[in-house]
N, C-alpha and C positions, 0 to 999 in steps of 0.2 A: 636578391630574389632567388638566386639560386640553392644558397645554404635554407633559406628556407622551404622551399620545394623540396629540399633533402630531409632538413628534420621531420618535416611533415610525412614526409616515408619512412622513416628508420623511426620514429616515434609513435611508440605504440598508442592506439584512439582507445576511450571505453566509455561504455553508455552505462552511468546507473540510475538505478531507481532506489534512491534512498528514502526504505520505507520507515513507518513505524514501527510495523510488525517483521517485514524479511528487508534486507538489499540484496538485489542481482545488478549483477555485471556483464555488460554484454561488449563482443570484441566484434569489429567487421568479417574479420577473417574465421575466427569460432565459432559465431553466437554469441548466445547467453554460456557464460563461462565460471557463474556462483551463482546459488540460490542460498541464502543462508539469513537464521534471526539476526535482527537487529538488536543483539545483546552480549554485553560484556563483564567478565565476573572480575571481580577486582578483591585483593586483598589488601584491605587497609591496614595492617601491620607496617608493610614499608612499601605501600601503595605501586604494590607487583598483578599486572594484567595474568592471571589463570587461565583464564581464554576467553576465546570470542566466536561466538555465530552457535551455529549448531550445538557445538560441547558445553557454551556457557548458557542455553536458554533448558539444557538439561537443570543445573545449577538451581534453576527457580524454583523457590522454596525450601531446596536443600540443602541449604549453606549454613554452617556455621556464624555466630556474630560477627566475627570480625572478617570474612568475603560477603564480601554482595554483587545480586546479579542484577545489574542494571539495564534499564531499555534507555538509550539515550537521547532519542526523537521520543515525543511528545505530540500529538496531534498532528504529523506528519511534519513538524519541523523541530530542528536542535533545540532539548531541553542542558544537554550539558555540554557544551565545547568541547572541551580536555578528552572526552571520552567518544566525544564522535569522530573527533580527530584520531584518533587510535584506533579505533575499530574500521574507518578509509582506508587508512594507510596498512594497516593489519590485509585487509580484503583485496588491495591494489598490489601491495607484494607478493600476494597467493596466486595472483595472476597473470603479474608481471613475472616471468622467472627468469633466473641467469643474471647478466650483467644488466643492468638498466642505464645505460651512457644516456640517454638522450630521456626527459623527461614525457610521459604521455599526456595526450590534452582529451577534457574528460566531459561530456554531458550531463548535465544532474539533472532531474523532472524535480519538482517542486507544485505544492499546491496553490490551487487557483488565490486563494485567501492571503500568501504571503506579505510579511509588511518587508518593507527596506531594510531594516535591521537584521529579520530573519534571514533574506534574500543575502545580504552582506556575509551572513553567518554560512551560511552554504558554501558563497564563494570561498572564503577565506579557508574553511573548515579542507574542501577541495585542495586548495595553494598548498597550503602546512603539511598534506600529506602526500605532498610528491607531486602533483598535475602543474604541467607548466598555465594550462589556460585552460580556465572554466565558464562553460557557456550551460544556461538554462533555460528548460522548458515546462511550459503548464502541463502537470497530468494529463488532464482531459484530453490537450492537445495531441501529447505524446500516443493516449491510450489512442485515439481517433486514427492516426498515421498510422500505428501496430495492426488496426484492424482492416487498416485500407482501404479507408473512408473518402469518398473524393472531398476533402477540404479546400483544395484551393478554389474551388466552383463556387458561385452565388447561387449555392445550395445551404439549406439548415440540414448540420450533422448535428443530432443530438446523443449527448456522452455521459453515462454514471456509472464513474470509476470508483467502487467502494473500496476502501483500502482495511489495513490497522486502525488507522487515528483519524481518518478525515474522508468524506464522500463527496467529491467533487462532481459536479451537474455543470454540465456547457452546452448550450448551443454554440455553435463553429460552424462558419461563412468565410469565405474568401483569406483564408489561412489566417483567422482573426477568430479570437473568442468575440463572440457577439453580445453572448450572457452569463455571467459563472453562478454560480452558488456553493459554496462551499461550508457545509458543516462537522462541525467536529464531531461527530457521530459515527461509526463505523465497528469494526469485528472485535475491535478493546472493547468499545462499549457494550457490546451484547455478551460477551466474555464476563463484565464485570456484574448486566445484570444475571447473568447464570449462575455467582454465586451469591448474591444477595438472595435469589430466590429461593436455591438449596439450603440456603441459611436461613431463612424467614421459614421457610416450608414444611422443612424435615431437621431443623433445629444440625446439621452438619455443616461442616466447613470443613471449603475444600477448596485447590490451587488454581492459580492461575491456567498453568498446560491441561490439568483435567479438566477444567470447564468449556478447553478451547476445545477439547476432543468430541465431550458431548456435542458441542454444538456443529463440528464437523461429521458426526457419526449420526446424530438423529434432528439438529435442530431444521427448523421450518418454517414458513411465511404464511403458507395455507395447510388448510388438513391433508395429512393423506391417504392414500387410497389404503396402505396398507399400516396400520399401527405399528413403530421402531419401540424400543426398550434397549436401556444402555444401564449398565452395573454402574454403581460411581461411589466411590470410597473416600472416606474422611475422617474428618476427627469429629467425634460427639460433638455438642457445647454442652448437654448436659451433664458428662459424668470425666468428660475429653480422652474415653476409649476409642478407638480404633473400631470403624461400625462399617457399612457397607447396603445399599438400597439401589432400589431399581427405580429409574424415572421414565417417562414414555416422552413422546414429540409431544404433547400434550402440553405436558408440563413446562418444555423447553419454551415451544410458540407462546404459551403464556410470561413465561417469563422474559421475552426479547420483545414481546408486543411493543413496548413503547421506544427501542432505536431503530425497529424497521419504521414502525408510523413512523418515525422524524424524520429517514430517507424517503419515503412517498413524498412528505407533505413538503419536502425540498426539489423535487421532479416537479410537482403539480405547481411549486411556486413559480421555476422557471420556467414553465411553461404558462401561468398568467400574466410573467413579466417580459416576454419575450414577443416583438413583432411578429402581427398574425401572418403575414407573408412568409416566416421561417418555420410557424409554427406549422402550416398547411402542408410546408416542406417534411416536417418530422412527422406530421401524420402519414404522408405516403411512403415514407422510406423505412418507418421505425425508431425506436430507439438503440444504441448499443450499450448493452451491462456490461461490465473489466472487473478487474479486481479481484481479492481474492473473496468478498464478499459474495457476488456475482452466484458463486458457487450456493450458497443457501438455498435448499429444497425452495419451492415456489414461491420464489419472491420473484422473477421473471413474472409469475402468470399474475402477481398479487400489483405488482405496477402495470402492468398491460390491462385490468380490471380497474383501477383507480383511477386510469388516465384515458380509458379509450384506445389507445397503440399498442401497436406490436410492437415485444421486447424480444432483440434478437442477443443472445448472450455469447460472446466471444470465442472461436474456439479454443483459447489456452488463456483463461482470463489472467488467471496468474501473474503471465507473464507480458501480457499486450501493453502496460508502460514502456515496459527495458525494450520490445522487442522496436517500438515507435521510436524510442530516444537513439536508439540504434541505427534506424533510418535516417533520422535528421543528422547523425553525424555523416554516415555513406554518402547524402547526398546534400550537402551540407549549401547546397549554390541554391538548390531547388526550395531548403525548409527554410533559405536567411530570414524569411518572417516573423517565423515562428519562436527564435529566440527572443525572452526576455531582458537582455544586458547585452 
């Protein structure tokens, strides 16, 4: 008991949120202590890592054929092992620095929808990169805690954590999902319709990172008050010179119209499927928005219209997973509910 009292002190803890689009890392004693993509450039020559996070989501679209910049979560859970594994262990050594004697034990969030397999894949992916023991948490749950939500109450908290790959919906009662919903629908997919659009529209193509900028610089849920216009540069498809056009929010909210609809009409599902006594609960209290979708011009006012409720949106949506997952490690006797394994 005693040796273990000790590692559990001299061994460093770390909360992440192993996103689609970013993982952060958060320490008891720092914080949040990485914010970085979830992406790694690899050359396949003699299958040598280029880099990872930040430097390699540069990478995208720029590579030569033989590097590629890979996102290795998929819908919010591992599309490729080998490379999630590397990019952990990559992000845990940045963190951990100096000698590492004692190995660190790690909390991962994971989406409501997870299968066993997947869930298997976390842990293990976790093990391989150094963490002597990994314990997980549902998004929602996590995001809920981050925001300081009384969960443990026989109160309805209700939670839509838009992420990268997946938009998680819970209602949360007595430190229990009550109701999930979980669709793969989220800030990829609005990404991917922005360049379909520009493609269809104005005959251009153009990347992954430019489309996520439009959509972070003008895109929208509702009109607004004041008209945005963002430059956006490509390649033709007509002649495939190097061309350059102006789009407005206009164009954007039309073109994202159909992955926001699919987050409303995943709110208003959990909310027809969810006992009216919890639902009475989220009408008086509100909803809370996370994520880093959360951030989208009027899509707060565009679900608080849809559904009737107030939508209260996070202050650091961001980061309200890591900062929850982070909590349940601090106080790890108060969350033991809350773990899934």
């Amino acid at each position: 008991m005693f040796f273990k009292k000790l590692f559990g002190f001299l061994g460093k803890s770390l909360a992440m949120d192993l996103g689609t689009a970013n993982t952060l890392l958060y320490t008891p004693n720092e914080g949040i202590v990485l914010n970085e993509p979830s992406v790694v450039a690899i050359d396949h020559r003699d299958e040598k890592i280029l880099a990872v996070g930040r430097e390699a989501k540069e990478f995208l679209g720029r590579t030569p054929q033989r590097v590629t910049a890979i996102r290795p979560l998929k819908d919010g859970v591992i599309a490729d092992f080998e490379v999630t594994k590397t990019m952990i262990t990559y992000f845990m050594r940045k963190v951990i620095n100096g000698m590492n004697l004692i190995k660190p034990r790690a909390v991962i969030c994971v989406p409501t929808g997870i299968t066993q397999v997947e869930k298997r894949a976390v842990i293990e992916s976790g093990l391989q990169s150094g963490a002597r023991e990994v314990r997980l948490v549902e998004e929602p749950m996590a995001a809920a805690i981050g925001a300081g939500l009384p969960i443990e109450q026989p109160v309805g908290n209700m939670v839509v954590d838009i992420g990268g790959g997946t938009t998680e919906v819970a209602i949360i009662s007595l430190s229990a999902v009550a109701y999930a919903e979980s669709v793969r629908v989220a800030g990829d997919e609005m990404n991917e319709a922005i360049q379909r659009y520009i493609q269809d529209q104005f005959q251009l193509l153009i990347g992954e990172n430019m489309a996520e900028d439009i959509k972070i610089n003008i895109g929208s849920a509702c009109p607004l008050e004041e008209s945005l216009t963002y430059r956006v540069a490509g390649r033709s498809i007509v002649d495939g010179a190097p061309r350059a056009i102006e789009v407005t929010d206009g164009h954007i909210r039309e073109a994202i119209q159909e992955p926001v609809n699919t987050i409303v009409l995943a709110v208003r599902r959990a909310l027809e499927k969810t006992p009216p006594e919890l639902v009475a609960d989220v009408a008086e209290s509100g909803l809370l928005l996370a994520g880093g979708g959360a951030l989208l011009k009027g899509l707060d006012k565009l679900i608080a219209k849809e559904t009737q409720i107030k939508v209260k949106i996070d202050e650091d949506p961001l980061t309200t997973v890591v900062r929850g997952t982070g909590t349940t490690l601090v106080h790890e006797k108060k969350y033991a509910e809350v773990f899934i394994n």
